[in-house]
C-alpha positions as CSV (number, residue, x, y, z in Angstrom):
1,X,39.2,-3.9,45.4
2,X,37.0,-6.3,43.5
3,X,34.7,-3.4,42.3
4,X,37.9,-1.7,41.2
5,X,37.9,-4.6,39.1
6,X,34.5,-5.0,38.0
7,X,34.7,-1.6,36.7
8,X,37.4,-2.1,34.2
9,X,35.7,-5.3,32.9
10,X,33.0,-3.6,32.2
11,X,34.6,-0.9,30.6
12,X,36.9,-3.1,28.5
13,X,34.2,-5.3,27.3
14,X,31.8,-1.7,26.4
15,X,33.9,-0.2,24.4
16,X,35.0,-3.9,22.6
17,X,31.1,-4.6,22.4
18,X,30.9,-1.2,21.0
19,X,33.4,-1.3,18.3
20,X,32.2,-4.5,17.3
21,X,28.5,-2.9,16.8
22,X,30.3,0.3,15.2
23,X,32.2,-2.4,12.8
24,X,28.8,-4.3,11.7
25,X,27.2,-1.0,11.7
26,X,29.8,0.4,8.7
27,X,29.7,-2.5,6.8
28,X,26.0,-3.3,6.7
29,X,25.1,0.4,6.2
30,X,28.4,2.3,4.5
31,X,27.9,0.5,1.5
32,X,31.3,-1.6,2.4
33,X,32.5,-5.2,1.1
34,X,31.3,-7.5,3.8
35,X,34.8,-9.1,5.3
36,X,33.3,-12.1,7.4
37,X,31.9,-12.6,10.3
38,X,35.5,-13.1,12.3
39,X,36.4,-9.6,11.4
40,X,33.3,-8.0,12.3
41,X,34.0,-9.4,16.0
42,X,37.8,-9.0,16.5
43,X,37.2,-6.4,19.1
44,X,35.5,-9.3,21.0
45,X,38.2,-11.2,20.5
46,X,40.3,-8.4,22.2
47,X,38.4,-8.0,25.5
48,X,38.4,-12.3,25.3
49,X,41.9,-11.8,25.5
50,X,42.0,-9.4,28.0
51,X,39.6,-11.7,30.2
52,X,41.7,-14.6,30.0
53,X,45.2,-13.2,30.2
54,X,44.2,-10.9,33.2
55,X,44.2,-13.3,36.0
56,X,47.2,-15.3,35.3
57,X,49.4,-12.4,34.2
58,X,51.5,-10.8,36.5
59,X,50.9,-7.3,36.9
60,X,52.5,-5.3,34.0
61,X,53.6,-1.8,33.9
62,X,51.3,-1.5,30.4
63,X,48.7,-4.0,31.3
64,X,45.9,-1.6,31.9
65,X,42.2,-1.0,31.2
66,X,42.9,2.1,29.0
67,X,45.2,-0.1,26.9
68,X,43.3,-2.8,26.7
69,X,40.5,-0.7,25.8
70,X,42.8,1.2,23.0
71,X,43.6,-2.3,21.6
72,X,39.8,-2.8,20.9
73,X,39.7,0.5,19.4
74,X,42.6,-0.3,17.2
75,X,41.5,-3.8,16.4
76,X,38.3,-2.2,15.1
77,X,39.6,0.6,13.0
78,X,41.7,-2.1,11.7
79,X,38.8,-4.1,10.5
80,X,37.1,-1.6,9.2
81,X,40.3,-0.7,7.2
82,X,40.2,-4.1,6.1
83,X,36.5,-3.9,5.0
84,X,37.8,-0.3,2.9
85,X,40.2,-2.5,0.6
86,X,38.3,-5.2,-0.2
């Protein structure tokens, strides 16, 4: 059961850690307005969430790896939507 665990953890925080690299990435190299360093990480701040409001959540229908995962996605397409406007 705990591996169960360990698994989405990882995967949560690899595709937060990624989105926060593929964020940096754009900005740094796609020629985009630089919109601050708290931006840049808000897919950490995502799977930060999802560490801390795991274990003293009950489980939820919705409260999933996948979702959580999606939220990071969504977070960083969001910042770099941000970093587009500026």
């Amino acid at each position: 059961m705990e591996l169960d665990r360990a698994r989405e953890d990882v995967f949560v925080a690899a595709v937060a850690a990624l989105g926060t690299v593929a964020v940096t990435l754009a900005v740094r190299f796609g020629g985009l307005a630089d919109p601050g360093i708290l931006v840049r990480l808000a897919p950490l701040f995502v799977y930060f969430l999802y560490l801390f409001t795991r274990s003293g959540l009950p489980d939820l229908r919705y409260d999933t790896a996948r979702n959580w995962a999606l939220a990071a996605v969504l977070v960083a397409l969001a910042a770099l939507g941000y970093a587009v406007t500026l």
